[in-house]
N, C-alpha and C positions, 0 to 999 in steps of 0.2 A: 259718453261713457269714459271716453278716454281723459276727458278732462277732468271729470271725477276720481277717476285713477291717478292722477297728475297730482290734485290735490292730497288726497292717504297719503300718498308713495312721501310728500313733502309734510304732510303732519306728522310724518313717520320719523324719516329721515331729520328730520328740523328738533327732534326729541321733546316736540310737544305733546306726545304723546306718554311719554313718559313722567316728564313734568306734571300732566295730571296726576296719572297714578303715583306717583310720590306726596304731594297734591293731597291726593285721595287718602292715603296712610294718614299723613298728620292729620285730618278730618277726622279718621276710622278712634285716634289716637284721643283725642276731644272731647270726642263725643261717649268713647267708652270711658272715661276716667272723669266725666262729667266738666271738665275744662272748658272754659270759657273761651270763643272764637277768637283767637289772635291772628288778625291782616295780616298786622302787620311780618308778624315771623314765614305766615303763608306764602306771601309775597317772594318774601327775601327764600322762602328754600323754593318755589317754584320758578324763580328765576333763574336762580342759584343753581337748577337741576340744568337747566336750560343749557347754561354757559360751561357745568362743566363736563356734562357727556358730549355737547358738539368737540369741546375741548381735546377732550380721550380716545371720540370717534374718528377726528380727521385733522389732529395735531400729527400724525407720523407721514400722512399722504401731504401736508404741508407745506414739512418740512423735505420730504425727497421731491419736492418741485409737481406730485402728480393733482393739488389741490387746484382745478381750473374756478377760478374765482368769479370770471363772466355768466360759466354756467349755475356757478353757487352762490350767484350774488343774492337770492332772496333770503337764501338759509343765511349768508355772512351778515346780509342786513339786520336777520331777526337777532342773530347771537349778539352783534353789537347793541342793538337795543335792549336786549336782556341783562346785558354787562350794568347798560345803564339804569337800568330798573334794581339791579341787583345793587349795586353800591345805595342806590336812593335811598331803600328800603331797611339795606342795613346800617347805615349809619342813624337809623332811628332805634337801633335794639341797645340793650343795654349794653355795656361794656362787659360783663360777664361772658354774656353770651355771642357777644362780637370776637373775641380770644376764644371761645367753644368753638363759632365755624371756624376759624382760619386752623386751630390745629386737626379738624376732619379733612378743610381744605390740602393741608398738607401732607394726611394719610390717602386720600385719596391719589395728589400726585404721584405717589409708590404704585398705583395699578399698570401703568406700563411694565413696569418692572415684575411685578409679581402677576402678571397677565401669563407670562412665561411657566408659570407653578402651579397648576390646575387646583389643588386644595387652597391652598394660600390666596390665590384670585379670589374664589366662593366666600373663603370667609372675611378676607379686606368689604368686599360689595356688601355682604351681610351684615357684619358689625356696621361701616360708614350708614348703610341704609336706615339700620336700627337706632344709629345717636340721631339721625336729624330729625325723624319721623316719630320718634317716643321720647327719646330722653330729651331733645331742647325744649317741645311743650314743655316737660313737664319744670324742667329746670327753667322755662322763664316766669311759671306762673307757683315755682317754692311747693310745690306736691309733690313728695316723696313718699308712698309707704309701701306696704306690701303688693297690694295690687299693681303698684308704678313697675315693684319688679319682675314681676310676674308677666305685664304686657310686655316688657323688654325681654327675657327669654322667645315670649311665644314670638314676637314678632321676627326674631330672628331665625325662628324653625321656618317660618312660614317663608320667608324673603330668601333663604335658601334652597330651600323646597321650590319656589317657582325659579330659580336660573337652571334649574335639571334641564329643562327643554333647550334653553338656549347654550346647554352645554354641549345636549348627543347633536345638535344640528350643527353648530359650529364643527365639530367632531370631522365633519365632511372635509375642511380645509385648514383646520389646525396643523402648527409643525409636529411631527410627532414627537421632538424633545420636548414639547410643554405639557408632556406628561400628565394629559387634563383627565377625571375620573374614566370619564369614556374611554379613555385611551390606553388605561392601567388596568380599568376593571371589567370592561366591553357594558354596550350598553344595558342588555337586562338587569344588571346590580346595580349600575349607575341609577336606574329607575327606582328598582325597589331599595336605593339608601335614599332617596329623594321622598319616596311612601314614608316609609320608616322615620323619618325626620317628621313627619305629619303628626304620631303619634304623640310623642312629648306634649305637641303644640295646644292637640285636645286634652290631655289628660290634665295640662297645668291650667286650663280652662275651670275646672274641680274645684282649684282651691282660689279662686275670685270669689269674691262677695257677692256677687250676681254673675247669675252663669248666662252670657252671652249664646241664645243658639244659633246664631247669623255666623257667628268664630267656623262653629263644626261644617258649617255650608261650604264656607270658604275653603277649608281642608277638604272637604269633598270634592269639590270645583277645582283646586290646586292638583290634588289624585289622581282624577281624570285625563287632567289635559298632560301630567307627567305619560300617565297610561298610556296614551294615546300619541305620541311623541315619535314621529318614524321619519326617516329621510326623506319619503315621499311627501311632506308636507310643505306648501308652499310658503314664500319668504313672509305672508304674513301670519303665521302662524304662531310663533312666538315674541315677534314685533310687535304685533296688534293685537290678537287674541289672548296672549298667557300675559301681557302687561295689562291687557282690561283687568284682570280679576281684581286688582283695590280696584277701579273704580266701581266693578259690580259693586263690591262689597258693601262700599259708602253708600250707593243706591239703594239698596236694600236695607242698609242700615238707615237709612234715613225715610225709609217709607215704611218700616217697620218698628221703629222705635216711636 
């Protein structure tokens, strides 16, 4: 049991778990806008995820000397592997979209900085989440129309709508200068602006060409586990369970499409 535990805790921590569900987006992304399966860009963003949340997670313990590297040698193993998966990959996308990552690349590096700004964080992760997971699809395969804009809105209600959880729980250990929603609005408002974001997400479902009902699940499934969001919840709560929801998604989308 414990070794199974060993394992989660390091599929966790290793942000392989995230990488799916990121993973899981550009798939959700694909497949709703009828886009043809690109590896190769799959590749390069779940790599890509890989190297820069280990990056963001444990660049500041690093750097003040507290990163024990014997004990993190599997997770440091995997990132460098990823590193190198991730240049493979991308140096086979076009040059367009090789200039696309690196300036996400570069908004990204601003999250230590605005980690500090509780609104400002939500929406840096939002928008970065939303360009690699909607809009490079769609910008490497030249499909732009309305429906393109349309999953780019919703996906960002919804990508902001699931860090509400990982907001009130951090809440517990945040400085309180960082001013994060929890911390400005307490959390029952923090929740129901994270509800409340859900709505837009269904309503702009309406004006798709084909109305998606896997979309309204997903809001439902995102509602709940805001709902349900209390200190008493253990560390994988929002780590493992509120990052599953794309890959539910894709699962269901893909057993039901």
């Amino acid at each position: 049991m414990k070794f199974l535990k060993n394992i989660l805790d390091f599929y966790i921590q290793s942000s392989l778990h995230i990488a799916f569900a990121v993973f899981a987006l550009v798939r959700i992304t694909e497949i709703s806008l009828q886009l043809s399966s690109d590896t190769t860009l799959e590749l390069t963003i779940f790599f890509g995820t890989i190297v820069g949340y280990n990056f963001l997670k444990y660049f500041e313990a690093f750097q003040k000397g507290n990163f024990d590297l014997n004990r993190n040698r599997y997770l440091v193993g995997l990132t460098f592997l990823s590193v190198i998966a991730t240049l493979f990959y991308f140096l086979q996308l076009t040059n367009s979209l090789q200039i696309y990552f690196i300036k996400i690349g570069l908004l990204v590096a601003l999250y230590p900085i605005l980690r500090k700004f509780g609104f400002w964080k939500l929406f840096l992760v939002g928008f970065c989440v939303t360009a690699i997971t909607v809009y490079a699809p769609i910008i490497q395969q030249n499909a732009f129309s309305d429906d393109e804009k349309i999953i780019l809105l919703q996906r960002f209600f919804i990508i902001f709508s699931l860090m509400i959880p990982f907001e009130i729980l951090d809440s517990q250990t945040d400085d309180d200068l960082m001013k994060t929603l929890p911390q400005r609005f307490g959390i029952f408002k923090t929740k129901l602006f994270g509800i409340v974001l859900l709505f837009p997400f269904v309503l702009l479902e309406f004006f798709n060409d084909k109305i998606e009902i896997l979309n309204f699940a997903a809001a439902i499934i995102t509602a709940l586990f805001i709902g349900f969001t209390t200190f008493k919840r253990d560390k994988y709560y929002a780590s493992f369970w509120v990052e599953s929801v794309p890959i539910l998604w894709l699962v269901l989308l893909l057993i039901f499409s």
